[in-house]
C-alpha positions as CSV (number, residue, x, y, z in Angstrom):
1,X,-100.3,-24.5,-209.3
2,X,-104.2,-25.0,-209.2
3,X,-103.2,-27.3,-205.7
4,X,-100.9,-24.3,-204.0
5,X,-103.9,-21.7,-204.8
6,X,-106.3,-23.8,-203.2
7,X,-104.1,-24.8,-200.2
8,X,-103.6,-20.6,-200.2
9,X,-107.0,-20.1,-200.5
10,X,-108.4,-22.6,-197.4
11,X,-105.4,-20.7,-195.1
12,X,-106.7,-17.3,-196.1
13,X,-109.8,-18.8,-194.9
14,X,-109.1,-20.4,-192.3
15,X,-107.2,-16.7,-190.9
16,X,-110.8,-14.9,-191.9
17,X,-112.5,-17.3,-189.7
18,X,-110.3,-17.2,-186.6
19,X,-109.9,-13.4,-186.6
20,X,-113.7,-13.3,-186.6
21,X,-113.7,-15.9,-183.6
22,X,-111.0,-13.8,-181.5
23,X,-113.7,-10.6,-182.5
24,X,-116.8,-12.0,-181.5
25,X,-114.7,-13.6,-178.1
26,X,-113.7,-10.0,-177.7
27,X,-117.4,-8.5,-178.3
28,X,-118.8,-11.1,-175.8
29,X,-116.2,-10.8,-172.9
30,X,-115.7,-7.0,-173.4
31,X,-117.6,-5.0,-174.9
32,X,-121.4,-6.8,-173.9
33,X,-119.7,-6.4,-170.5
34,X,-118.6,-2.8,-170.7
35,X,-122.1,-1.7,-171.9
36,X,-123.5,-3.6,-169.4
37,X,-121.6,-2.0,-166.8
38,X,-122.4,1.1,-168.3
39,X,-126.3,0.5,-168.0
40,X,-126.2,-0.7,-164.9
41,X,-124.3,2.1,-163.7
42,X,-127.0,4.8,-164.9
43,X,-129.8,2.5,-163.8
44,X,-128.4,2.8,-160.2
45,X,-127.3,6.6,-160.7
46,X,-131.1,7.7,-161.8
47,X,-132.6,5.7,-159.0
48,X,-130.5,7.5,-156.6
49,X,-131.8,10.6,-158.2
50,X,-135.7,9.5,-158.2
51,X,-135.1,8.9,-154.4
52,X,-133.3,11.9,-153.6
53,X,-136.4,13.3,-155.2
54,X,-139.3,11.9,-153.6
55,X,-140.7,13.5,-150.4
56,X,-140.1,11.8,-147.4
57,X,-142.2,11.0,-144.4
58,X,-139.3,10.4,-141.9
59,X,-141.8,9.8,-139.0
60,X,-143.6,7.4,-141.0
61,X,-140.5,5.6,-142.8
62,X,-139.2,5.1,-139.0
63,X,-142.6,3.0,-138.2
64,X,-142.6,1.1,-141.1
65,X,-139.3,-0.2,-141.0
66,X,-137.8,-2.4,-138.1
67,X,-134.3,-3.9,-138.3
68,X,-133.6,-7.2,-136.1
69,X,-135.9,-9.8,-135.3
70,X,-139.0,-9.5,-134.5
71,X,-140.7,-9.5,-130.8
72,X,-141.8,-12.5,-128.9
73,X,-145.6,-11.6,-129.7
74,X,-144.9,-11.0,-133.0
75,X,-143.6,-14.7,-133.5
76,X,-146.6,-16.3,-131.9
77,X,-148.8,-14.4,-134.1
78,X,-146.9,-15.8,-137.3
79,X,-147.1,-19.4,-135.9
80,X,-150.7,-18.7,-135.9
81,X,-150.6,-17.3,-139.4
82,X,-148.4,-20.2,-140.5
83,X,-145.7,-17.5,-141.7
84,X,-141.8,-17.2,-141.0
85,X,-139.8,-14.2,-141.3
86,X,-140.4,-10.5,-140.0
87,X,-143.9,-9.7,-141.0
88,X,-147.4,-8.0,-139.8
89,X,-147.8,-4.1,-138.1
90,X,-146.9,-1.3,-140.1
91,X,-144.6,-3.5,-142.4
92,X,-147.7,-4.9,-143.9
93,X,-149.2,-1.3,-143.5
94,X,-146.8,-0.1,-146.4
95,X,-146.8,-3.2,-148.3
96,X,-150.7,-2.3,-149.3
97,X,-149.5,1.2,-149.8
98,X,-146.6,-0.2,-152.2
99,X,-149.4,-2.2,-154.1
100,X,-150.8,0.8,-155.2
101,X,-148.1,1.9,-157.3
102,X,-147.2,-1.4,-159.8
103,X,-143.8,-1.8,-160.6
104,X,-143.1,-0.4,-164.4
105,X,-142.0,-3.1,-166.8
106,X,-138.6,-2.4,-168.0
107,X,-137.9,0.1,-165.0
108,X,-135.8,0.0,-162.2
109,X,-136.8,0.0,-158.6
110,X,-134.5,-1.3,-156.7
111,X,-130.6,-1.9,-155.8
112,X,-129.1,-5.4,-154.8
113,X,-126.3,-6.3,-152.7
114,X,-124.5,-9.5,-152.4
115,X,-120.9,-9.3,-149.8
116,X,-120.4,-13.0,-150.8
117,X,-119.6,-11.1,-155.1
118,X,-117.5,-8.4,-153.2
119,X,-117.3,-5.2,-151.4
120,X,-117.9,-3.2,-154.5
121,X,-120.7,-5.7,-156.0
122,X,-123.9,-4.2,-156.4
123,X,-126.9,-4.1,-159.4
124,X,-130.3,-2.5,-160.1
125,X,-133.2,-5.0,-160.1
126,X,-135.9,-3.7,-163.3
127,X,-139.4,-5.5,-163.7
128,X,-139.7,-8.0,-165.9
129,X,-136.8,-11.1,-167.2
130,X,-136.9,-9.7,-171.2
131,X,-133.4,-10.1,-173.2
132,X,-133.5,-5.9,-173.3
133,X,-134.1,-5.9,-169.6
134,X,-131.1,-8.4,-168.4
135,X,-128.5,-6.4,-170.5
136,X,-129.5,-3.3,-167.9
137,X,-129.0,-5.1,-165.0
138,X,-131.1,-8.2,-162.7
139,X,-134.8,-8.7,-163.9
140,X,-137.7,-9.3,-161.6
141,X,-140.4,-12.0,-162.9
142,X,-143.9,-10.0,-163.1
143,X,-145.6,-13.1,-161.6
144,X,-143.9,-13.4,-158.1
145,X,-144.3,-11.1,-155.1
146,X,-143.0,-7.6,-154.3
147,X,-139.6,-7.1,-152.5
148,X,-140.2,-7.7,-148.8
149,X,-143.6,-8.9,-149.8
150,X,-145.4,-11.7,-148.6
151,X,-144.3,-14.8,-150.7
152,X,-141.5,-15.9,-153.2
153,X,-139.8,-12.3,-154.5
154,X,-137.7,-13.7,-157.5
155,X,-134.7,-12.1,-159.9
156,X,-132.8,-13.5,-162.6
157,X,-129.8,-12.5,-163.9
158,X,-126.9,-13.2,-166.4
159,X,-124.4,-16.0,-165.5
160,X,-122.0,-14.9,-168.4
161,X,-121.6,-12.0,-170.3
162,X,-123.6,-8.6,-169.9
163,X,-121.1,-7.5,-167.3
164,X,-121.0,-11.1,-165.3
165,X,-123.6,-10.5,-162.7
166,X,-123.8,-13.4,-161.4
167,X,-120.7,-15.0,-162.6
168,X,-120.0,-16.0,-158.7
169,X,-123.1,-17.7,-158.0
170,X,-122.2,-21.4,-157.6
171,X,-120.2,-19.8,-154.3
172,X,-123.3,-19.0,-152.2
173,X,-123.7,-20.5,-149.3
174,X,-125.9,-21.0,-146.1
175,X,-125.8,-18.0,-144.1
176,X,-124.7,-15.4,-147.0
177,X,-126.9,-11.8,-146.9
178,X,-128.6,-10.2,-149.9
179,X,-129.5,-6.9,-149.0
180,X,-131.9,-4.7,-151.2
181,X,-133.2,-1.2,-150.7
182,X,-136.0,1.0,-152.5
183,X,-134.8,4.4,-151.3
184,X,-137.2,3.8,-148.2
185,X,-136.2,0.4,-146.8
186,X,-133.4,-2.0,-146.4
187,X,-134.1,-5.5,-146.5
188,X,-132.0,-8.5,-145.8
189,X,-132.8,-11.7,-146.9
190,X,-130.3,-15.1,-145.4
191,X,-129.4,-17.7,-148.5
192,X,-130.7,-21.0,-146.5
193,X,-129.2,-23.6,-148.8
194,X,-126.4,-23.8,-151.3
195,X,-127.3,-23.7,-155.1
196,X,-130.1,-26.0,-156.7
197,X,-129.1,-27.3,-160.2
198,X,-131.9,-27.9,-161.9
199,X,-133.6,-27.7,-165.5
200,X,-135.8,-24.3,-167.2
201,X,-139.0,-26.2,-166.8
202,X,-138.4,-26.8,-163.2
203,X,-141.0,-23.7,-162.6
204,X,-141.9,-24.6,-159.3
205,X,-139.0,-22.6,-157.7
206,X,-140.6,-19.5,-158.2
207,X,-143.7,-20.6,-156.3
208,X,-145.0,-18.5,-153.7
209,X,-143.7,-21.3,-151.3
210,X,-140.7,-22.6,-153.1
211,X,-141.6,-26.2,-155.1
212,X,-138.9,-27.5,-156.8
213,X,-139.6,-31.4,-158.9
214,X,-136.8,-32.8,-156.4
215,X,-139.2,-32.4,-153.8
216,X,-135.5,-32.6,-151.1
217,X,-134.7,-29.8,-152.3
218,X,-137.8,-27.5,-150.9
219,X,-136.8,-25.1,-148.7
220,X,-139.3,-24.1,-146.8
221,X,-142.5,-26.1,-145.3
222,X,-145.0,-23.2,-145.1
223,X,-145.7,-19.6,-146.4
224,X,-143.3,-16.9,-146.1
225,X,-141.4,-13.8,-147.0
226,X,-138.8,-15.3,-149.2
227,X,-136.3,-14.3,-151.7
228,X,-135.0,-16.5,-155.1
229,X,-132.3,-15.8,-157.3
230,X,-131.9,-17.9,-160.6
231,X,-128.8,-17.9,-163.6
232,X,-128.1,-20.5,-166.5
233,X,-125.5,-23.1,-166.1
234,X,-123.6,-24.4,-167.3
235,X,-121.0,-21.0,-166.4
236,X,-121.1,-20.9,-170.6
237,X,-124.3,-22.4,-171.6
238,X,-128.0,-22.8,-170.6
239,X,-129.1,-26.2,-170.4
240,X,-129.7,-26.0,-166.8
241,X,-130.5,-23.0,-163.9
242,X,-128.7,-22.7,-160.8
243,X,-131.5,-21.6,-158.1
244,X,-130.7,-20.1,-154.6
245,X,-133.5,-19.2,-151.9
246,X,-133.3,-16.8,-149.1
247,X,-135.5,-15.8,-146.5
248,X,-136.3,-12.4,-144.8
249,X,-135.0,-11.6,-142.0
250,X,-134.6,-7.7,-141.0
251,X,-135.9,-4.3,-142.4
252,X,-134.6,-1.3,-141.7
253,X,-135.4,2.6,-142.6
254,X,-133.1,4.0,-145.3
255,X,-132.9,7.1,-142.8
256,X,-130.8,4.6,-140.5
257,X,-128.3,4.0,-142.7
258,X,-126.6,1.0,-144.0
259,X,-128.0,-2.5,-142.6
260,X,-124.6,-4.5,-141.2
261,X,-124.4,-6.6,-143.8
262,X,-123.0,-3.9,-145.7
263,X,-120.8,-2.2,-143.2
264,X,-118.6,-5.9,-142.0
């Protein structure tokens, strides 16, 4: 008898503990992702409202943005300079405008676009990489440059849970756009290389100029207008980061519409 109660006893258990399992399973696949979709959602929804909001310049928002590469002049003055991607002229003019208004920690001031996720794929980038942050959608790290900045401009985001955001990131590859806008500008950056596995302390990646410890894996030579995206791997863990670099390589006034990127 005492033998059958225990035997009873470590199956009662032993049901406990697997309905818990198949709950917390359930919490991490669903619901994190359901509230994070949620977030997201709103963060994207009231930036569309703050932009709708703002005055506009049109005049000015049409010199300060220029889609397609840049003119013959303009390249020869970045050789000079020592600096790829579209840079210089009135670009630069609202970049020191930008300055004066910090982005707010915790806050959202931007929307991201990646095709290569899907047609329908798109997130909120908010300042700062905090736990509270990444639930809401992709986090900026305070230390790097502004978007379409001179320098590294850097996000992280989820690879798992917290509505999957970068769940697809090991299929990036050369060539692949990421296109951002701030309500004034569209940007689009070019992924140059395929993912970089590497481990948290490898810092070096978010480097104004890109300088990863596997020094073959650099991928640029000089300074720049560059983009980095960073997630955990293993798809379940967090041993290790995946790393993807991008470079700049068109703006474009909101008031134009969609970049093509967007519109294939």
């Amino acid at each position: 008898m005492a033998l059958r109660a225990v035997v009873r006893g470590l199956s009662e258990l032993c049901i406990t503990a697997g309905i818990l399992i198949v709950l917390f399973v359930v919490h991490l696949l669903y619901w994190t992702g359901l509230r994070a979709d949620s977030a997201s959602d709103n963060e994207i929804d009231r930036l569309h409202e703050r932009w709708a909001a703002a005055p506009r310049d049109g005049s000015a928002a049409a010199d300060e943005g220029r889609a397609g590469a840049p003119s013959r002049r303009e390249r020869e003055q970045r050789g000079r300079d020592g600096e790829t991607g579209p840079a210089g002229g009135a670009g630069e003019r609202r970049a020191g405008r930008a300055q004066q208004q910090p982005y707010r920690d915790g806050r959202s001031f931007a929307v991201m676009y990646i095709p290569r996720f899907g047609r329908d794929w798109s997130k909120p980038v908010l300042e700062s990489t905090g736990e509270q942050t990444l639930r809401r959608g992709l986090g900026h790290y305070t230390r790097t440059a502004r978007l379409g900045g001179k320098g590294n401009f850097a996000v992280a985001g989820h690879r798992r849970t917290y509505g999957d955001p970068f769940k697809d990131f090991p299929r990036l590859r050369p060539g692949d756009p990421v296109v951002l806008t701030d309500g004034d500008t569209w940007y689009t950056y070019t992924i140059v290389k395929r993912p970089y596995r590497t481990l948290p302390g490898d810092t070096g990646v978010l480097d104004a100029v890109p300088a990863p410890v596997n020094k073959a894996a650099a991928p640029f030579t000089g300074p720049g207008r560059y983009l980095t995206l960073t997630t955990c791997d293993p798809e379940w863990g967090s041993s290790h980061r995946l790393i993807a670099w991008g470079r700049l390589d068109a703006t474009r006034p909101a008031s134009e519409g969609s970049p093509g990127a967007l519109t294939r």
